[in-house]
GUDREN-911233 format. One record per residue (C-alpha): x, y, z; residue in three letters. Coordinates in steps of 0.1 Angstrom, whole numbers, padded with zeros to 4 digits, always signed. Layout:
<kefis>
XYZALA
...
</kefis>
This chain:
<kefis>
+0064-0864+0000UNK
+0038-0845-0006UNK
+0004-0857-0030UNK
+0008-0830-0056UNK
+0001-0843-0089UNK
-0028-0863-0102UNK
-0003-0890-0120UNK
+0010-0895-0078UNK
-0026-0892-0064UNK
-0036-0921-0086UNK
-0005-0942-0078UNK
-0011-0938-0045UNK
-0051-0951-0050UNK
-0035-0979-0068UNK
-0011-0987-0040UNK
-0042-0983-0014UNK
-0071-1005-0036UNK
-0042-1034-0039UNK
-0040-1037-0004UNK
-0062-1065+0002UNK
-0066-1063+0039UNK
-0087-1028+0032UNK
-0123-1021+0029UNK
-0140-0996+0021UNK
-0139-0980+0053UNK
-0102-0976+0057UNK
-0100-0966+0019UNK
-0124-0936+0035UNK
-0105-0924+0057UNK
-0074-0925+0040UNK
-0096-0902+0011UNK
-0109-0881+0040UNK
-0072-0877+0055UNK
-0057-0866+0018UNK
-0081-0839+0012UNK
-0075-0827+0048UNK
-0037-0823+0039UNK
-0049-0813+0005UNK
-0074-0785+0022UNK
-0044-0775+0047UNK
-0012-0777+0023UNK
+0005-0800+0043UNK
+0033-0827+0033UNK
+0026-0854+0058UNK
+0014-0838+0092UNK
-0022-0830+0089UNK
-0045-0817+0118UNK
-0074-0836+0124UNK
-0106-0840+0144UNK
-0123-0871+0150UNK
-0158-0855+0142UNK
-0148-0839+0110UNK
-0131-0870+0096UNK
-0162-0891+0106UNK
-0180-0869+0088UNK
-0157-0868+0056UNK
-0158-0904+0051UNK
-0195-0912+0058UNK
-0189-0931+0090UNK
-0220-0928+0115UNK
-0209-0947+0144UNK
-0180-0940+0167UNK
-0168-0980+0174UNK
-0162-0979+0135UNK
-0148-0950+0131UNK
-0121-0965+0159UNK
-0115-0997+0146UNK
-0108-0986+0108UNK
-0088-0958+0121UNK
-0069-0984+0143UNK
-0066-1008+0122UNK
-0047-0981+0097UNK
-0020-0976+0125UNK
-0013-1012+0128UNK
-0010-1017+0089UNK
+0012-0987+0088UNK
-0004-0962+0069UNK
-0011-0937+0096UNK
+0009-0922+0126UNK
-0015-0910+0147UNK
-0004-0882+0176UNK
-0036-0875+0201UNK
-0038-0839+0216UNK
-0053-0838+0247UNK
-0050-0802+0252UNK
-0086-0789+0242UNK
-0067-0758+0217UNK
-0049-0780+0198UNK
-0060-0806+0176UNK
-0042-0843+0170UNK
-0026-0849+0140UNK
-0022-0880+0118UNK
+0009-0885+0098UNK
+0008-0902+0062UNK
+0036-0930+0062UNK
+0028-0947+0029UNK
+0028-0927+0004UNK
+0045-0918-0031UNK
</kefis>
């Protein structure tokens, strides 16, 4: 389901801030990786690049950026799909959401 309405956007930041085992990081990237699929129009698949969601949610170092971004995978909130054909990016799917 897609994040189209403000009353689901905020439902979905109250379902994200009462997760207690996420900082500030994680919330981050889950921001940065909603306005991607908000910026692309997608339901659940978005496209995504490791630099440009570093840079989206203010994370400087690459170890970080992995851990936070792991650490989403194993608490469910992402799927994450790696390209490793240079003309296509990897894509992260949204599995908890409204």
């Amino acid at each position: 389901m897609k994040i189209n309405t403000s009353k689901q956007g905020l439902m979905y930041l109250d379902y994200v801030c009462s997760d207690s085992r996420l900082t500030v990081w994680h919330i981050s990237l889950l921001l940065a990786i909603t306005r991607l699929a908000y910026r692309q129009n997608e339901d659940k698949i978005i496209r995504v690049s490791r630099s440009k969601l570093m840079s989206m949610s203010h994370i400087n170092t690459t170890p970080t950026y992995h851990k936070y971004f792991k650490e989403l995978q194993d608490y469910g909130y992402i799927k994450y799909t790696p390209s490793y054909h240079p003309g296509y990016r990897s894509t992260v799917e949204l599995i908890k959401i409204f």
